[in-house]
Each structure stands twice: as C-alpha cells, then as structure tokens.
MARZAFI-968050 format. One line per field, with one value per atom (N, C-alpha, C, O): atom name; x, y, z; chain; residue in three letters. Coordinates in nm, 4 decimals. Atoms other than C-alpha are relative to their C-alpha. Layout:
REM residues N
a	CA;...
east	X;...
north	Y;...
up	Z;...
c	A;...
r	ALA;...
REM end
This chain:
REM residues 89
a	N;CA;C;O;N;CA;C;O;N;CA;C;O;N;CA;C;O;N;CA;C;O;N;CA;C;O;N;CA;C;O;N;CA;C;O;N;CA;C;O;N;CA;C;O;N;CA;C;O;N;CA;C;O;N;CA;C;O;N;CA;C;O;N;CA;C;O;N;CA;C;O;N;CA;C;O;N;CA;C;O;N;CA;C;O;N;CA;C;O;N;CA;C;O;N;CA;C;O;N;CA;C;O;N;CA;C;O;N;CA;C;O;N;CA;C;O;N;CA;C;O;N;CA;C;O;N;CA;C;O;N;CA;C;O;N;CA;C;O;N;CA;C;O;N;CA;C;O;N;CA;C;O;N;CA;C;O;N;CA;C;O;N;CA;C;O;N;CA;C;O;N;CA;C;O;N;CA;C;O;N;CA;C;O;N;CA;C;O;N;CA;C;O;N;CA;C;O;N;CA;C;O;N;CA;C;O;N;CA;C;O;N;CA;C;O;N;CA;C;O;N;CA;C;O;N;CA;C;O;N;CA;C;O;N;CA;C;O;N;CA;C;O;N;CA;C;O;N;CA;C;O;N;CA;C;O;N;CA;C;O;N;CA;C;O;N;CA;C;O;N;CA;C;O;N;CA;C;O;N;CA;C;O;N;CA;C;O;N;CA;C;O;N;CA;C;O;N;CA;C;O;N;CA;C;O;N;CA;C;O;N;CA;C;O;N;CA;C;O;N;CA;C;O;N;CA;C;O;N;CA;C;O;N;CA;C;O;N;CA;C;O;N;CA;C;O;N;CA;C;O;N;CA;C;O;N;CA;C;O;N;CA;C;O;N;CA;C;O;N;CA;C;O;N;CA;C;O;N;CA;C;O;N;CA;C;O;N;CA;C;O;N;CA;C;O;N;CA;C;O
east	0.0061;-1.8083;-0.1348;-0.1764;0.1180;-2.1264;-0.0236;0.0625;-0.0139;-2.2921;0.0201;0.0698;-0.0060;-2.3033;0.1562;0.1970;-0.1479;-1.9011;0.0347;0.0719;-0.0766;-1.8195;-0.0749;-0.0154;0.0668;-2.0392;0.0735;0.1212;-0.0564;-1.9065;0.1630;0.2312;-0.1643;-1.5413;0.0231;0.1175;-0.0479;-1.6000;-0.0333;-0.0003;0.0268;-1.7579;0.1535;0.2088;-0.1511;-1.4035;0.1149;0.2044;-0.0694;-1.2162;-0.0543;-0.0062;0.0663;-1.4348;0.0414;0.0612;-0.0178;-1.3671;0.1258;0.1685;-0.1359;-1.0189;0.0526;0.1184;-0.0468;-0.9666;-0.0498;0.0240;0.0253;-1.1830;0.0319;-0.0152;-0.0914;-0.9766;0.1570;0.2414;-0.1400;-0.6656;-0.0067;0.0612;0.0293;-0.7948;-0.0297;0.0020;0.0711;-0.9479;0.0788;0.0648;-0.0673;-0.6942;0.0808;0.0911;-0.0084;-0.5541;-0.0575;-0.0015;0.0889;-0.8360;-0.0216;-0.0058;0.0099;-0.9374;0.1147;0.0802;-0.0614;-0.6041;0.0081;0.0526;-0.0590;-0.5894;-0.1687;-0.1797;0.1460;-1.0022;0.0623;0.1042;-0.0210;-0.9071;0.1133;0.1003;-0.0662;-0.5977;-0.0328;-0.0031;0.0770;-0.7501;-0.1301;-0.1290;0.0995;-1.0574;0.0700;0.0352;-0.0774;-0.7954;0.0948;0.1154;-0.0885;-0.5687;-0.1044;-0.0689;0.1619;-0.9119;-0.0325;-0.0366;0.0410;-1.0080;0.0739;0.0158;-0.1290;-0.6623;-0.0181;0.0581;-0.0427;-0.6607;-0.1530;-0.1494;0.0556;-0.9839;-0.0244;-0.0526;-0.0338;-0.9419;0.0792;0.0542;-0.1442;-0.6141;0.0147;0.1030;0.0367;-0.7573;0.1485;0.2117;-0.2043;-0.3906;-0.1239;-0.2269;0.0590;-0.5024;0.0986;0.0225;-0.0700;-0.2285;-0.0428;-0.0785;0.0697;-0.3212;0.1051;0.0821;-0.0625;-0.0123;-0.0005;-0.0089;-0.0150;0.0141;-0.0903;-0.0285;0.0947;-0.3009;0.0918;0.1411;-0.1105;-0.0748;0.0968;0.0840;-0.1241;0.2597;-0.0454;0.0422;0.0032;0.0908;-0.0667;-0.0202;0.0709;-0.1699;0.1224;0.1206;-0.1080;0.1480;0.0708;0.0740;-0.0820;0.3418;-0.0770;-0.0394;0.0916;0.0563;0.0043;0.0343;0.0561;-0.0321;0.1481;0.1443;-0.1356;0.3528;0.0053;-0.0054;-0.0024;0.3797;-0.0873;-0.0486;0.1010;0.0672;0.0525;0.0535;-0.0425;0.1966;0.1249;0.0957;-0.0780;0.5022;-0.0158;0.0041;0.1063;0.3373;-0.0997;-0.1181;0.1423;0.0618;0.0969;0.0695;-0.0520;0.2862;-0.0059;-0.0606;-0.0145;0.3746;-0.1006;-0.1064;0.1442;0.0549;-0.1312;-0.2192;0.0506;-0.1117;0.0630;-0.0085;-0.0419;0.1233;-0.0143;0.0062;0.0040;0.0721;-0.1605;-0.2034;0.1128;-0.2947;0.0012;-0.0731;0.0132;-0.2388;0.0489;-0.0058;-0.0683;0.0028;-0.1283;-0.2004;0.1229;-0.2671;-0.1427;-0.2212;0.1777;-0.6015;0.0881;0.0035;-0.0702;-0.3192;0.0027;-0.0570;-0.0586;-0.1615;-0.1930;-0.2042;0.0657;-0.5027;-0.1224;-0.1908;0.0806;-0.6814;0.1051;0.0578;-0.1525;-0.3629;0.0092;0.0109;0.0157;-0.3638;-0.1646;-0.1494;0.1448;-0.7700;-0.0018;-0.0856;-0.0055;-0.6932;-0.0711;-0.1440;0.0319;-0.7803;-0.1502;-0.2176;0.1396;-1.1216;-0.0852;-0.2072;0.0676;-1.2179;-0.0250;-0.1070;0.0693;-1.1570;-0.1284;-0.2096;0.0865;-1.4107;-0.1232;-0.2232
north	-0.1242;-2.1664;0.0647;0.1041;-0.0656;-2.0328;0.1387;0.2085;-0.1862;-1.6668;0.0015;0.0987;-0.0197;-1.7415;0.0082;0.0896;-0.0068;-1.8425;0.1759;0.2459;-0.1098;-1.5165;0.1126;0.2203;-0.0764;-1.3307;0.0033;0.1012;-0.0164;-1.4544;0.0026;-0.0181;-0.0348;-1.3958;0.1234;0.1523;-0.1391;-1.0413;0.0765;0.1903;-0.0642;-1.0186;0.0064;0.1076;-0.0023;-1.1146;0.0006;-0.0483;-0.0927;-0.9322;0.1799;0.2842;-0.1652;-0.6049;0.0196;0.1314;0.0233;-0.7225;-0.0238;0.0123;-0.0639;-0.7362;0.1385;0.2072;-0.1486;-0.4324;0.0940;0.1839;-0.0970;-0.2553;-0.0511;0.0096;0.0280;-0.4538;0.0342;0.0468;-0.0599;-0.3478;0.1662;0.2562;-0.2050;0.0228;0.0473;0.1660;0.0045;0.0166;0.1341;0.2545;-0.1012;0.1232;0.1432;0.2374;-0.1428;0.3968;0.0936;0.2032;-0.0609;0.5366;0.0953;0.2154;-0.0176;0.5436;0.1241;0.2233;-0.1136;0.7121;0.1202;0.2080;-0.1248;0.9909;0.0731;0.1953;-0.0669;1.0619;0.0492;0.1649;-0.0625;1.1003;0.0986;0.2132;-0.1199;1.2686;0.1226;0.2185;-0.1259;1.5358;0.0937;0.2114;-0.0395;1.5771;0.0927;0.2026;-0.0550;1.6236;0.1435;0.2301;-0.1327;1.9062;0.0887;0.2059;-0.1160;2.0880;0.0310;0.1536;-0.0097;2.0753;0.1088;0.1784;-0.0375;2.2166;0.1153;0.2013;-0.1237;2.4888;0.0939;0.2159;-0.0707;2.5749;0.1209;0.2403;-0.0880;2.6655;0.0870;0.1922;-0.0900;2.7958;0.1685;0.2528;-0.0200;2.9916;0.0133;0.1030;0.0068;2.8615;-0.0422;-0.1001;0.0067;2.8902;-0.0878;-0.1442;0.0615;2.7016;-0.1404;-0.2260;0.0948;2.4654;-0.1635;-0.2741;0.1277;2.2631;-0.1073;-0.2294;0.0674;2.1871;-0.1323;-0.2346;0.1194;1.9359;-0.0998;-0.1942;0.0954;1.7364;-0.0274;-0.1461;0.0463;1.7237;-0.0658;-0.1495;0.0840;1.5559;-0.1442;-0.2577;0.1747;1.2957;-0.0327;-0.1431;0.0951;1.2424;-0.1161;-0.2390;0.0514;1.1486;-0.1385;-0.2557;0.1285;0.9395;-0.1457;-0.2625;0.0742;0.7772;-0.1222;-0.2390;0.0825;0.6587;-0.1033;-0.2255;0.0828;0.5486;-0.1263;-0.2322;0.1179;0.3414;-0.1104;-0.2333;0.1351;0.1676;-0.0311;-0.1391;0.0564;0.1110;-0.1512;-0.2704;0.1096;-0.0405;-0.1644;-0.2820;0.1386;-0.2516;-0.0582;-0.1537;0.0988;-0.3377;-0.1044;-0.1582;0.1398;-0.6493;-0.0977;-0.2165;0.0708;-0.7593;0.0391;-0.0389;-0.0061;-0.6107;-0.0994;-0.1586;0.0927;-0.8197;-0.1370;-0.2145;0.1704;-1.1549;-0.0019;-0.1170;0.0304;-1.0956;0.0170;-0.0460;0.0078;-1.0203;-0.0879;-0.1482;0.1582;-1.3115;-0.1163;-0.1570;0.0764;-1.5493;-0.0071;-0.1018;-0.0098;-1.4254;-0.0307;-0.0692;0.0373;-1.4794;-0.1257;-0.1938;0.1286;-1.7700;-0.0984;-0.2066;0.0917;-1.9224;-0.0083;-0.0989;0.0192;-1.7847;-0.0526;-0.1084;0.0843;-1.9128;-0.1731;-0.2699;0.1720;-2.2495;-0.0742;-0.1755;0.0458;-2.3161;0.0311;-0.0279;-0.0153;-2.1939;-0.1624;-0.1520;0.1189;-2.5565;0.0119;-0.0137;0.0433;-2.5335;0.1162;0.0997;-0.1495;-2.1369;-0.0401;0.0004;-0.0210;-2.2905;-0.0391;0.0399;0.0398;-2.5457;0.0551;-0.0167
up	-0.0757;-1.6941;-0.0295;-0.1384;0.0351;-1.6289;0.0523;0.1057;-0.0292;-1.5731;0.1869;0.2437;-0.1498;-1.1784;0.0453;0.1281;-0.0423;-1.1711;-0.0006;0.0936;0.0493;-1.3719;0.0914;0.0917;-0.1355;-1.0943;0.1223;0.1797;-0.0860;-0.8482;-0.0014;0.0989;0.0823;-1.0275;0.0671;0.1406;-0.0149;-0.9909;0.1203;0.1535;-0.1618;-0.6312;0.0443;0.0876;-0.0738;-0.5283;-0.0142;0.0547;0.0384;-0.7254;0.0355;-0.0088;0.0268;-0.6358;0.1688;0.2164;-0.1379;-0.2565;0.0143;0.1240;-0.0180;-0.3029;-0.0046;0.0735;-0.0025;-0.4139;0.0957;0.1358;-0.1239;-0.1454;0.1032;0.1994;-0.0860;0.0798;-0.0159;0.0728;-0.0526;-0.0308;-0.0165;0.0329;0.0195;-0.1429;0.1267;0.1357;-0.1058;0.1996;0.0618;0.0832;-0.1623;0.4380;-0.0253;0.0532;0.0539;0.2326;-0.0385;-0.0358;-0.0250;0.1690;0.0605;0.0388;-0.0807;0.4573;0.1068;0.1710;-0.0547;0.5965;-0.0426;0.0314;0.0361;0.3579;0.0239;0.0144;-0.0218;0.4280;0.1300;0.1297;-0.1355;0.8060;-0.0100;0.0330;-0.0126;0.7429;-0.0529;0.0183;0.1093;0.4962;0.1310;0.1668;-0.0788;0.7380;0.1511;0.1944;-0.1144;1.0588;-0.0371;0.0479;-0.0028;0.9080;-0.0927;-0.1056;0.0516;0.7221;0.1469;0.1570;-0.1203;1.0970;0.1049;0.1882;-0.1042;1.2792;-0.1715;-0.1274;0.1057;0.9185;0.0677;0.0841;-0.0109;1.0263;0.1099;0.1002;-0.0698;1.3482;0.0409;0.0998;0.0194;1.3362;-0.1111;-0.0954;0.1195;0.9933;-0.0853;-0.1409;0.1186;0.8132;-0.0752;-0.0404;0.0813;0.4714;-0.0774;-0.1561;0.0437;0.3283;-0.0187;0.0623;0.0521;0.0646;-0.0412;-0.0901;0.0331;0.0570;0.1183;0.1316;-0.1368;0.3794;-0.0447;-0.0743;-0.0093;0.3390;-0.1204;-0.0586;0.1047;0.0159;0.0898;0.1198;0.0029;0.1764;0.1063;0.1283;-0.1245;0.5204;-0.0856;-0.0962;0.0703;0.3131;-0.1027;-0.1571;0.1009;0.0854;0.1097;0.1043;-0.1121;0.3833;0.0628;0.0598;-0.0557;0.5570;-0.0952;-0.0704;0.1222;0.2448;-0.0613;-0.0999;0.0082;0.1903;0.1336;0.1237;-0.0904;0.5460;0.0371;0.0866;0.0156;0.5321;-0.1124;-0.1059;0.1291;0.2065;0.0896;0.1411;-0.0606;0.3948;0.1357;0.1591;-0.1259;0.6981;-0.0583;-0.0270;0.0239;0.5254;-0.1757;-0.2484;0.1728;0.1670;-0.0216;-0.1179;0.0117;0.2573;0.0570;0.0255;0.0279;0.3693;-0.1258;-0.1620;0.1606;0.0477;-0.1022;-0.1830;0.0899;-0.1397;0.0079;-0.0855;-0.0441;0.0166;-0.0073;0.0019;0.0145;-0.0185;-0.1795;-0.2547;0.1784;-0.4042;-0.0396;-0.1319;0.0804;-0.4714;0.0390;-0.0521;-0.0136;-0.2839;-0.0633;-0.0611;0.0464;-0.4495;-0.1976;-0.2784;0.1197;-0.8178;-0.0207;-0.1040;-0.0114;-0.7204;0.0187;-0.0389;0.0237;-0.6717;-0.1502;-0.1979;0.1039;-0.9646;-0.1210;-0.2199;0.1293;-1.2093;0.0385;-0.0376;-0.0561;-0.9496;-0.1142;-0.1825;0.0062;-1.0663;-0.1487;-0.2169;0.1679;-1.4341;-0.0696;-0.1682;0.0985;-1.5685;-0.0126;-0.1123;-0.0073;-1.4253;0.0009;0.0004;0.1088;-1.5318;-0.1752;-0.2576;0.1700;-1.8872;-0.0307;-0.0789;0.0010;-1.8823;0.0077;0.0045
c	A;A;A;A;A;A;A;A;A;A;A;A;A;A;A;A;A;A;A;A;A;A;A;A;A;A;A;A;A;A;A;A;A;A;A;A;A;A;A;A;A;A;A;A;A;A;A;A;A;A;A;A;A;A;A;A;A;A;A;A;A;A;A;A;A;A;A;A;A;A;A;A;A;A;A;A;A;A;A;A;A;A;A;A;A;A;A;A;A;A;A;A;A;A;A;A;A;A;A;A;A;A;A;A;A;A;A;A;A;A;A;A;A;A;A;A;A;A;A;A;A;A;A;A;A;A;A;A;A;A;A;A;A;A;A;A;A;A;A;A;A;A;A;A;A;A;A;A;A;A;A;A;A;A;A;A;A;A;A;A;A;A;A;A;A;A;A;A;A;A;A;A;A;A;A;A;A;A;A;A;A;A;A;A;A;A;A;A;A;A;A;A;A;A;A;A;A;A;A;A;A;A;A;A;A;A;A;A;A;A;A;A;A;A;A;A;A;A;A;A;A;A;A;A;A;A;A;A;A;A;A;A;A;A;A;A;A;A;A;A;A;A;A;A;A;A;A;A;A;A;A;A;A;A;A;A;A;A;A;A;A;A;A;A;A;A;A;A;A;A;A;A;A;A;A;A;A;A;A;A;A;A;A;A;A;A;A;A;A;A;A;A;A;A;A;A;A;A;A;A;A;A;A;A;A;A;A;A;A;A;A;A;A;A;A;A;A;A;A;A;A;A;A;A;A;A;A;A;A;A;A;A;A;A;A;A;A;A;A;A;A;A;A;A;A;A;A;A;A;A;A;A;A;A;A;A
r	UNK;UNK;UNK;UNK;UNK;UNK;UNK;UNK;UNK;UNK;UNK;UNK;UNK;UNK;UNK;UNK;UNK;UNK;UNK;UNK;UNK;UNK;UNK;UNK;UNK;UNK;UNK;UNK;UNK;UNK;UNK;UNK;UNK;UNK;UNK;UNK;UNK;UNK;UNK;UNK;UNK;UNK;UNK;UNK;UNK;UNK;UNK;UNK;UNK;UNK;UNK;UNK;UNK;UNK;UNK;UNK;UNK;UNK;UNK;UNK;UNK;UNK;UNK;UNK;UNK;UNK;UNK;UNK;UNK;UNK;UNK;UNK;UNK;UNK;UNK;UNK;UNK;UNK;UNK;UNK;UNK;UNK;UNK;UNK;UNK;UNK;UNK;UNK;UNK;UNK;UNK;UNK;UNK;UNK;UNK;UNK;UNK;UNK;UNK;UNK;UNK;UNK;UNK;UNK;UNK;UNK;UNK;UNK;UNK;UNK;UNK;UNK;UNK;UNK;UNK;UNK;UNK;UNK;UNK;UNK;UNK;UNK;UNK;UNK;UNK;UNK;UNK;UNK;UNK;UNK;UNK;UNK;UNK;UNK;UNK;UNK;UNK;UNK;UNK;UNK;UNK;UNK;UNK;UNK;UNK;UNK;UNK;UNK;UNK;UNK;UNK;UNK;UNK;UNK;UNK;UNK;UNK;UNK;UNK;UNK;UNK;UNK;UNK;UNK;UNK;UNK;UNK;UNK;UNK;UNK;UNK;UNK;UNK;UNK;UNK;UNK;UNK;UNK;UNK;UNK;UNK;UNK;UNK;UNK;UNK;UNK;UNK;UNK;UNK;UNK;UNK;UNK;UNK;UNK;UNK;UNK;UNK;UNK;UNK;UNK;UNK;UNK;UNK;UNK;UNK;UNK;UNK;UNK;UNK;UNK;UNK;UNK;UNK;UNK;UNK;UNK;UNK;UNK;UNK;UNK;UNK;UNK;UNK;UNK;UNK;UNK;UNK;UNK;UNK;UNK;UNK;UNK;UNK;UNK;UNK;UNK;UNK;UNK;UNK;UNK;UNK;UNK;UNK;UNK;UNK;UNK;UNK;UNK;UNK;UNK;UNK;UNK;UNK;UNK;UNK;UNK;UNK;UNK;UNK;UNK;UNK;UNK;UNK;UNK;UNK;UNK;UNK;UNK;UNK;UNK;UNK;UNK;UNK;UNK;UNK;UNK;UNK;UNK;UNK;UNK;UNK;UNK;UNK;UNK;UNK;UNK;UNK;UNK;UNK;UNK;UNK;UNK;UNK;UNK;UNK;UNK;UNK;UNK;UNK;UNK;UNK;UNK;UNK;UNK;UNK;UNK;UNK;UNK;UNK;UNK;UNK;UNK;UNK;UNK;UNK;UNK;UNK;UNK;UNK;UNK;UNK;UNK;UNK;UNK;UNK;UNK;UNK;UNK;UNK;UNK;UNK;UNK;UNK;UNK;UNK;UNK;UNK;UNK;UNK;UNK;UNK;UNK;UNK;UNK;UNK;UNK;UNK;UNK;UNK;UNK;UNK;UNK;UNK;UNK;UNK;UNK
REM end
C-alpha cells in the first residue's frame, strides 16, 4: 500500500460523504432560505417556525432517499471489506 492508494482511499470516501451529505444539505439550505424569505416578507418573526419546517423536510428527505443512502453505504463497505486482502499488502 502506497501513499497514492491511501490518497486515493480518501478521495472516495470524502465523495461519498458529499454524496450522501449532499441532498440534505442541500434541502435544509433551500428550505431555511424559502421560509427566511416568506418571514421576511410577511415580517413573522417567529424563530421556530424555521426548525419545526427544516426538521420536517430534513426527516422526509431521509425518508425518501434512506434506502438509497444505504445501498450506496453497504456497496462502497461491502467493497472496501471485499478488497481487504489487497489494502493489507
């Protein structure tokens, strides 16, 4: 195992995770941005409001995308545990 493997070890582990961090992210940036937007013009000052909607989003998205988050985490496992013989070396 040399310094280029363990490089490229951690490109795609750093690219998993901003593939699965991605889309949640992503929903709770837009949702946050959309009800700051509708508080502003409206001037609702109410600070929960923005939590109990990105809680909500943020659940429903894991709901939606779980089981393709998980089949991309068992696959990127299952093959670094499969290739184990040839990380020791």
């Amino acid at each position: 195992m040399d310094g280029n493997f363990v490089i490229g070890l951690g490109q795609q582990v750093i690219m998993m995770v901003l593939e699965l961090a991605g889309p949640i992210l992503l929903v709770g940036i837009i949702v946050g941005l959309v009800i700051s937007i509708f508080q502003a013009t409206t001037q609702i000052s109410e600070q929960t409001l923005v939590y109990f909607v990105k809680t909500a989003s943020i659940i429903l998205i894991l709901l939606l995308a779980g089981p393709w988050m998980m089949s991309q985490m068992l696959n990127f496992t299952t093959n670094i545990l499969g290739n184990l013989q040839q990380y020791i070396r």
